[in-house]
C-alpha positions as CSV (number, residue, x, y, z in Angstrom):
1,X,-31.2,1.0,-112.4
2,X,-29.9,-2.2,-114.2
3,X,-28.5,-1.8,-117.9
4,X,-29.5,-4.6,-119.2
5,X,-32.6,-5.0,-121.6
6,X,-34.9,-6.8,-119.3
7,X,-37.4,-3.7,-120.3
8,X,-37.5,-5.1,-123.8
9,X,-38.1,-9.0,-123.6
10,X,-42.3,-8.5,-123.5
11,X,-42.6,-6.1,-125.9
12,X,-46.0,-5.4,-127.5
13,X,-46.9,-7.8,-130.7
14,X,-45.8,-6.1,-134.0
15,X,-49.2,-5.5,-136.3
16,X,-49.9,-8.7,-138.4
17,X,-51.3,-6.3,-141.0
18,X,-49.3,-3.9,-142.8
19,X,-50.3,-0.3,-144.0
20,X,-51.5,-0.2,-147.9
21,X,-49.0,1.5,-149.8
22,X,-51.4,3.0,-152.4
23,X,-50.4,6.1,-151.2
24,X,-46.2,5.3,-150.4
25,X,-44.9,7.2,-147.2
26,X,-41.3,6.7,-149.4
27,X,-40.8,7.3,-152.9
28,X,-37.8,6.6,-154.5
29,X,-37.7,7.2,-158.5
30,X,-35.1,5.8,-160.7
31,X,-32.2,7.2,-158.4
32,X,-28.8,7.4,-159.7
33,X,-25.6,7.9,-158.2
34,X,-22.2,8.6,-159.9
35,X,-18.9,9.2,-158.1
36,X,-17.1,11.3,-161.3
37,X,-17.5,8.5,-163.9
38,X,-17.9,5.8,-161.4
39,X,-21.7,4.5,-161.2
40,X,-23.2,3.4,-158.2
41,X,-26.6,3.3,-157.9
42,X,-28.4,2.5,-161.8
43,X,-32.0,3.8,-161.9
44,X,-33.3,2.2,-158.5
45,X,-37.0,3.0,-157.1
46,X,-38.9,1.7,-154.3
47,X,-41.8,2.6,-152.2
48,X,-42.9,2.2,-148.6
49,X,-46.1,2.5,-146.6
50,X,-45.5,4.1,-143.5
51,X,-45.2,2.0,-140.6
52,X,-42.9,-0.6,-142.6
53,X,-39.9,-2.1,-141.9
54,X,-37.8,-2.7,-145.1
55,X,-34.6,-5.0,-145.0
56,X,-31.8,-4.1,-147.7
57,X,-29.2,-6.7,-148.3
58,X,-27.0,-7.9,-150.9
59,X,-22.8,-8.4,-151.3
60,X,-20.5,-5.3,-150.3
61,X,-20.4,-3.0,-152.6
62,X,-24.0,-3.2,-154.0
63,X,-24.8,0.3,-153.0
64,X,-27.1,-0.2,-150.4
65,X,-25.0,2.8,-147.7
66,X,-25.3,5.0,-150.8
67,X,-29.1,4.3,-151.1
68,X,-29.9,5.7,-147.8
69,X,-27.3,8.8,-147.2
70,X,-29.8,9.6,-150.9
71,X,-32.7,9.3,-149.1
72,X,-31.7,12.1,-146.6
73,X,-29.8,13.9,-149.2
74,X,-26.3,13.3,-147.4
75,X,-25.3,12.2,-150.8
76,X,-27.5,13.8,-153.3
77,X,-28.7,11.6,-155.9
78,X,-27.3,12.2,-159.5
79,X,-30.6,11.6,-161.3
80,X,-34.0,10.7,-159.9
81,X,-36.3,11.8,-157.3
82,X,-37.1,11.2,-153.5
83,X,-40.5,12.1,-152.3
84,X,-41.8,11.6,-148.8
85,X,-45.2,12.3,-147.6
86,X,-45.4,15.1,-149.9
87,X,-42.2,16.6,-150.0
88,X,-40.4,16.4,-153.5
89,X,-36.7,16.7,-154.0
90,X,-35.7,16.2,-157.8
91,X,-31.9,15.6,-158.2
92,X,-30.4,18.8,-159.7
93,X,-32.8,20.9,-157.7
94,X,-32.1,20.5,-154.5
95,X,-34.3,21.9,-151.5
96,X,-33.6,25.4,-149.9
97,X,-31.2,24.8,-146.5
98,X,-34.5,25.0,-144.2
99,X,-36.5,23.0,-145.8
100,X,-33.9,20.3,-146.1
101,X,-33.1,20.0,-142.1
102,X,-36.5,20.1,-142.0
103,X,-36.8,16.9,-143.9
104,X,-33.6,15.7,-142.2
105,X,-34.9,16.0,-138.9
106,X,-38.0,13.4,-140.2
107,X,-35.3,10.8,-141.0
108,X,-33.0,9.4,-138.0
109,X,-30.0,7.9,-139.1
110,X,-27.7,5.1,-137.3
111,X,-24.1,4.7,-138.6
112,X,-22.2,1.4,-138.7
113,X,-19.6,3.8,-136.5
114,X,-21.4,5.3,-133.3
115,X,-20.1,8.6,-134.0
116,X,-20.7,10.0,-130.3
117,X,-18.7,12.8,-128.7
118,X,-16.2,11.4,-126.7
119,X,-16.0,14.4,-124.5
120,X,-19.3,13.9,-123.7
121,X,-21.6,12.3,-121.5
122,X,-24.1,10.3,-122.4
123,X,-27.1,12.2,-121.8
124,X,-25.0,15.0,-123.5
125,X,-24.7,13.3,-126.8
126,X,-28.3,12.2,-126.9
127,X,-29.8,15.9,-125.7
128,X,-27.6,17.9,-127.8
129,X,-29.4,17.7,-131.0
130,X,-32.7,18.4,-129.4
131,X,-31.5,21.8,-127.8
132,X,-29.6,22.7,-131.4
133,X,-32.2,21.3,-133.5
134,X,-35.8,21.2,-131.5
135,X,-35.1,24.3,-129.3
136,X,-35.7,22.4,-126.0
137,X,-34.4,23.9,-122.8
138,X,-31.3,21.5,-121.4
139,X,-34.1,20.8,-118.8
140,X,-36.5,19.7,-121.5
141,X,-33.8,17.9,-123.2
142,X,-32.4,15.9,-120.5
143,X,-35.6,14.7,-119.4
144,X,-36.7,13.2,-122.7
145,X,-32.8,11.8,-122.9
146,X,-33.5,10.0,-119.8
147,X,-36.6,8.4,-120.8
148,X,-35.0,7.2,-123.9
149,X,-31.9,5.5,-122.2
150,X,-34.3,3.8,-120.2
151,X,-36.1,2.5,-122.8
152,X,-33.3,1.1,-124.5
153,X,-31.7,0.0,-120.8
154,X,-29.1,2.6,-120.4
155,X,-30.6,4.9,-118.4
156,X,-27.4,4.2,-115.4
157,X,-25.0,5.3,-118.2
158,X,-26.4,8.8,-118.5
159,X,-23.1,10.2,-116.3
160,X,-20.7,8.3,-118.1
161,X,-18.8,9.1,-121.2
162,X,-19.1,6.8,-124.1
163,X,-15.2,5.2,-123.7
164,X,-16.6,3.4,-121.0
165,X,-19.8,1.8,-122.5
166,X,-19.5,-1.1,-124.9
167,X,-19.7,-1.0,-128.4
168,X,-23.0,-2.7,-128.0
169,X,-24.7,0.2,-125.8
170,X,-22.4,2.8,-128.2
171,X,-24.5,1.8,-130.6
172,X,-27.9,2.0,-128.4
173,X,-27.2,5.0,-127.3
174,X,-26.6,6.1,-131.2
175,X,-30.5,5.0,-131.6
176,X,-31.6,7.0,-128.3
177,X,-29.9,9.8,-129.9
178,X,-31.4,9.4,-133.4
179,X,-35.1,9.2,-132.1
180,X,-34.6,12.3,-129.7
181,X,-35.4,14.0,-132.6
182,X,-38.6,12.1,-133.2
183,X,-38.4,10.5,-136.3
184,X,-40.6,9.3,-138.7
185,X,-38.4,7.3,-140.4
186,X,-35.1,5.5,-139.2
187,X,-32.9,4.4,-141.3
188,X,-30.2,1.8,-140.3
189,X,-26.5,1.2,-142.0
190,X,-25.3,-2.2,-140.9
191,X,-25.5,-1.4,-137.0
192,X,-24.8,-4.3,-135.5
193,X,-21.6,-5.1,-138.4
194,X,-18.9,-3.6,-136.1
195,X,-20.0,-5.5,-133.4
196,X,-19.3,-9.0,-131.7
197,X,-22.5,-11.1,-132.2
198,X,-23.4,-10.8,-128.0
199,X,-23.2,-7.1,-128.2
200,X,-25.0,-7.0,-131.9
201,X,-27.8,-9.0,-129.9
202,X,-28.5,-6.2,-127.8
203,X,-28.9,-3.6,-130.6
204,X,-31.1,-5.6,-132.6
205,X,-33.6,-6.4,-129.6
206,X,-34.0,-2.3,-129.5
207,X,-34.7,-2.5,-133.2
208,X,-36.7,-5.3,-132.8
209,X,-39.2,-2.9,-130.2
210,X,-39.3,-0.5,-132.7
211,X,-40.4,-2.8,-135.1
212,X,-43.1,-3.8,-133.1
213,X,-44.4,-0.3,-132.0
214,X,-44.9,0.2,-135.9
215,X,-42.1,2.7,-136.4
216,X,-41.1,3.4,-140.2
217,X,-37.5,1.3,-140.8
218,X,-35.0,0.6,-143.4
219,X,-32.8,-1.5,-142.1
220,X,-29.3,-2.4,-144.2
221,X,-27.9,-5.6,-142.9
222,X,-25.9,-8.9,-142.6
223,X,-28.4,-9.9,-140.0
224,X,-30.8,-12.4,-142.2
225,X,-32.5,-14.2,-139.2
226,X,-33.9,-10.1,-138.9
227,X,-33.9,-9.9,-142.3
228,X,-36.7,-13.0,-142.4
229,X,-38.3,-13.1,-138.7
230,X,-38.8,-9.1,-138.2
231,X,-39.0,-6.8,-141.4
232,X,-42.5,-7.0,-143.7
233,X,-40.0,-6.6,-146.8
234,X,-37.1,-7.7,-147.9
235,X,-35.1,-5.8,-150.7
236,X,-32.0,-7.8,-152.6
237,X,-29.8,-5.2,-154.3
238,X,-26.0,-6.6,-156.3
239,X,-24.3,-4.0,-158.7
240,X,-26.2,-0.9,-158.0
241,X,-29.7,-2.7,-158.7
242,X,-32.5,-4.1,-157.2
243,X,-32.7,-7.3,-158.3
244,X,-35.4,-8.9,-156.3
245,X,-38.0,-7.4,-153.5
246,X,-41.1,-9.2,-151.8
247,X,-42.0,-10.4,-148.5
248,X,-39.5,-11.6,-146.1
249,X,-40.7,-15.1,-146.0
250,X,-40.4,-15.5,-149.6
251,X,-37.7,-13.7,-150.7
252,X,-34.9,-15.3,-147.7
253,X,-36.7,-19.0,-148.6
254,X,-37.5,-19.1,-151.8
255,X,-35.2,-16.5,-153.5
256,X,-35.9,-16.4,-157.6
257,X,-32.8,-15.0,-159.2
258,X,-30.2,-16.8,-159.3
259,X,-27.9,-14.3,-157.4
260,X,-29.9,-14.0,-155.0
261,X,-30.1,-17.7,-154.3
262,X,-26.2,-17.8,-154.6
263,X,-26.0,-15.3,-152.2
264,X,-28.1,-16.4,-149.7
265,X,-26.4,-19.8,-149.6
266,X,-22.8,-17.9,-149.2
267,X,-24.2,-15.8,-146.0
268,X,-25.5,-18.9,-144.9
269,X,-22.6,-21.2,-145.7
270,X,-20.3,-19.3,-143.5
């Protein structure tokens, strides 16, 4: 079986009509985030409907990695609160340890690093989590582990450890492992930054089919042709703030504040 991604070049059409968000999927309620007396994140909140795909850019250092590690509590927010689909987590008052990789294991997460074991395999770092986590047999495990290597066009790496797969399918085989644990949420960190732009291409046409199938995504990036073409949103943040949110289109065409507009025309400058 090939490796490339001829599996995802006729993907099904992504939904032209969104979810309402009248009820949000994600709730995120003037978060704050201080490293000892430095600020990072100033009062920021947001909402999602579930089945929306959210872009997050803005200049380095804006806080958008410290946004998401709040959203699955790997850096607990200082002030605010994070609700999703009913569960409530109020800064200060964090959840009991089961209830919290409880709520973990709703999120997926993909690093800017891959972050795989390099002693081993393939299907070993993808089925790992599901017999730690799920309680699958390593039968159970390695079946679904298979399927999802195929999907994203890896399944002839399963054997192999990750030193001999490119950074590109590193990084796809990072997202097979992240949706083993069937998400209902993925969150991305800049996945395709580390990346040359032929190997990025290959990580974005997975997220790209996941777009499409309707799965729930925040997506940090550099990328803004993904930014504009494939997420419903997009979110601008500089200085630990939002400073400008609304659909795609608008927002990457006909940006309003006047950081945002100088922004864009830096990225696109380059």
């Amino acid at each position: 079986m090939s490796s490339t991604l001829t599996v995802l070049k006729t993907p099904p059409e992504r939904p032209s009509s969104r979810p309402s968000a009248a009820i949000p999927f994600l709730k995120l309620e003037a978060i704050q985030k201080q490293f000892g007396p430095y600020s990072v994140l100033h009062d920021v909140s947001f909402e999602m409907a579930k089945g929306e795909v959210v872009a997050i850019i803005g200049p380095s250092g804006s806080g958008k990695s410290t946004l998401l590690r709040c959203i699955n509590q790997l850096e607990p927010p200082t002030k605010g609160r994070v609700s999703m689909d009913g569960v409530q987590i109020e800064a200060g008052r964090p959840l009991p340890k089961a209830q919290l990789l409880k709520l973990r294991r709703r999120i997926g997460m993909v690093f800017q690093s891959f972050n795989l074991f390099p002693h081993l395999t393939v299907l070993q770092n993808v089925s790992l989590a599901q017999v730690r986590t799920l309680g699958r047999s390593r039968q159970e495990a390695d079946a679904r582990s298979l399927q999802l290597l195929d999907r994203v066009g890896l399944a002839d790496k399963a054997g192999h450890y990750p030193a001999r797969c490119s950074g590109g399918q590193q990084q796809r085989i990072a997202i097979a492992r992240a949706l083993a644990l069937e998400p209902e949420l993925m969150l991305f960190d800049e996945p395709t930054s580390a990346l040359d732009p032929e190997l990025g291409l290959e990580v974005l046409a997975v997220m790209k089919e996941l777009a499409r199938e309707g799965m729930s995504m925040i997506v940090v990036t550099h990328e803004m042709n993904f930014a504009e073409t494939v997420s419903d949103r997009v979110v601008v943040m500089a200085e630990g703030r939002i400073i400008e949110q609304g659909p795609s289109v608008e927002v990457m065409r006909h940006p309003r504040h006047e950081r945002v507009i100088k922004f864009l025309q830096a990225v696109r400058d380059r």
